[in-house]
C-alpha positions as CSV (number, residue, x, y, z in Angstrom):
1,X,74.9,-59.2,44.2
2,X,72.4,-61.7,43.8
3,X,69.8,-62.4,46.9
4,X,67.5,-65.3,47.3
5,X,63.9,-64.6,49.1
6,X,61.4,-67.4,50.4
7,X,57.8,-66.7,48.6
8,X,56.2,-69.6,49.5
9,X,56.5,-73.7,49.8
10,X,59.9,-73.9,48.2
11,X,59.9,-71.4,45.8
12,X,62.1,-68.4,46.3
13,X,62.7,-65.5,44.2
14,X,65.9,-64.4,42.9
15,X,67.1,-60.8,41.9
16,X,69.9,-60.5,40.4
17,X,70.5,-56.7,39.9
18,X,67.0,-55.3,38.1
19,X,66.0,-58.8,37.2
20,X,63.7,-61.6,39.1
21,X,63.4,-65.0,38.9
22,X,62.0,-67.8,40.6
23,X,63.4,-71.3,41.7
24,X,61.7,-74.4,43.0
25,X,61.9,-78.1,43.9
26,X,60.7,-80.3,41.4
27,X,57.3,-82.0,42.6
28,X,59.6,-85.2,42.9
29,X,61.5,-83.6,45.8
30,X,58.4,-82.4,47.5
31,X,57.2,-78.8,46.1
32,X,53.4,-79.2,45.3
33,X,53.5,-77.9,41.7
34,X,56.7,-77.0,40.5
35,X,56.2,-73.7,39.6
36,X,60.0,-72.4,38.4
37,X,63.0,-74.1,37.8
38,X,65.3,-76.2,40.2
39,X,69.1,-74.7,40.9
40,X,70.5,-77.6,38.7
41,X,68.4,-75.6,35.9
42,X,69.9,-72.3,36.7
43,X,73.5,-74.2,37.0
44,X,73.2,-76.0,33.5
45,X,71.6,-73.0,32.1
46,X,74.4,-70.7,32.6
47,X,77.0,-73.1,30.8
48,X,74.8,-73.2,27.7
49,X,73.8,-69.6,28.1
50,X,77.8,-68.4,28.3
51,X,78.3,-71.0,25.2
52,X,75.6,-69.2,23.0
53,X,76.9,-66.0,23.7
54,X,80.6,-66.8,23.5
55,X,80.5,-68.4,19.9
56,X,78.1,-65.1,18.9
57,X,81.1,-62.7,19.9
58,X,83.6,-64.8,18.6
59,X,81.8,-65.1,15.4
60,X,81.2,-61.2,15.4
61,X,84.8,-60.3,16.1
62,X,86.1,-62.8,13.4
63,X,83.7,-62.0,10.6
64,X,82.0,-65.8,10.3
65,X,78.6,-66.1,9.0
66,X,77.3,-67.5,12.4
67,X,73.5,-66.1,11.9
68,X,72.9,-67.7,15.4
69,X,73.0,-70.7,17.5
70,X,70.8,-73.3,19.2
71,X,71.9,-74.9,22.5
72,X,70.3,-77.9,23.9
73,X,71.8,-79.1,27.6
74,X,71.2,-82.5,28.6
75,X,71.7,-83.7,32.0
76,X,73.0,-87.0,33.5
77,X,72.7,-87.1,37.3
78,X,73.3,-90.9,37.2
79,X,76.4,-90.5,39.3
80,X,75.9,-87.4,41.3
81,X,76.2,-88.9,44.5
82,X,79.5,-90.2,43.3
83,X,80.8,-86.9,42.5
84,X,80.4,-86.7,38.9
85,X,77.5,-84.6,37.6
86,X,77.8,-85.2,33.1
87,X,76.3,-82.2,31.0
88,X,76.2,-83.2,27.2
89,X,75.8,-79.9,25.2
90,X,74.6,-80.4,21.5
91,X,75.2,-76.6,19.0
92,X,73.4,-76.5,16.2
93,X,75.2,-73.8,14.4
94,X,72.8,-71.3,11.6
95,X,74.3,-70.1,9.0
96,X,76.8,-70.4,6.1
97,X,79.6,-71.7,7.7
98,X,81.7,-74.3,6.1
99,X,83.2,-77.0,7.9
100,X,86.3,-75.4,9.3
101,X,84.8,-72.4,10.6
102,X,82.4,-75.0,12.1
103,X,85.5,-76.3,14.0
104,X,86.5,-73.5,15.0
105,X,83.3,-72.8,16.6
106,X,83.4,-76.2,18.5
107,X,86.9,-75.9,19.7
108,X,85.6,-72.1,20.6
109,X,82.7,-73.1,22.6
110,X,84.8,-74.8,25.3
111,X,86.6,-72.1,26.0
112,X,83.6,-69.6,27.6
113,X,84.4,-68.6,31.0
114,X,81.8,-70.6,32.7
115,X,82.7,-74.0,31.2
116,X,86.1,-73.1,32.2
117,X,84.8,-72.5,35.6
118,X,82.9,-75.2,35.7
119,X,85.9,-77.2,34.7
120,X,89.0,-75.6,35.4
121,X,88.8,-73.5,38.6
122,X,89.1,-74.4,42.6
123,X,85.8,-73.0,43.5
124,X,86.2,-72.1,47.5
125,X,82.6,-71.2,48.9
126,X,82.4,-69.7,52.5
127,X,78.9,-70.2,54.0
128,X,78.3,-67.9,57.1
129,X,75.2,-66.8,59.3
130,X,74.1,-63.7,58.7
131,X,72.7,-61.0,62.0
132,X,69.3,-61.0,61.9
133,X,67.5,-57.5,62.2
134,X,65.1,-57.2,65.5
């Protein structure tokens, strides 16, 4: 279960299990300084996040010589409003690899569960009130 708390401003901390985090507005959308990261952050951070991890297990299970991997995200809100939010994810891949494995990696990367999710699935949110304790 993750819960979201008000702090102060807009910022709001998150736990999620045993660990915290904060959120906030960027100072262009009205929070005074900015202090943690907006939601599109925590949104275009888990795609990279589950791509980083996915082409280290793959890599592990399969015996490739994957010594790690850099993910940079880069987001194009351009036509958001529109309904079409572009993330352009650049791997560099560390390592020994030659160029097939390389490929494989690539092809591997698009397959973690939250770009699948992200592209794939019928995400149905239900928003309700909770009772507020007296």
């Amino acid at each position: 279960m993750i819960s979201i708390r008000h702090e102060s401003g807009f910022v709001h901390r998150i736990d999620i299990g045993p660990h915290q985090l904060r959120c906030d507005m960027p100072t262009a959308q009205g929070s005074s300084e900015s202090v943690a990261p907006d939601p599109h952050d925590f949104f275009d951070t888990a795609l990279g996040a589950c791509k980083a991890l996915t082409l280290a297990l793959y890599a592990q299970q399969k015996g490739l010589p994957l010594e790690h991997v850099d993910v940079d995200v880069q987001r194009d809100t351009q036509q958001e409003r529109q309904g079409t939010y572009r993330l352009d994810v650049s791997l560099t891949l560390h390592g020994p690899l030659d160029e097939a494995q390389r490929q494989a990696l690539l092809r591997i990367a698009d397959k973690c569960p939250i770009h699948n999710l992200m592209t794939k699935a019928d995400i149905q949110i239900n928003t309700q009130l909770a009772t507020v304790q007296a």
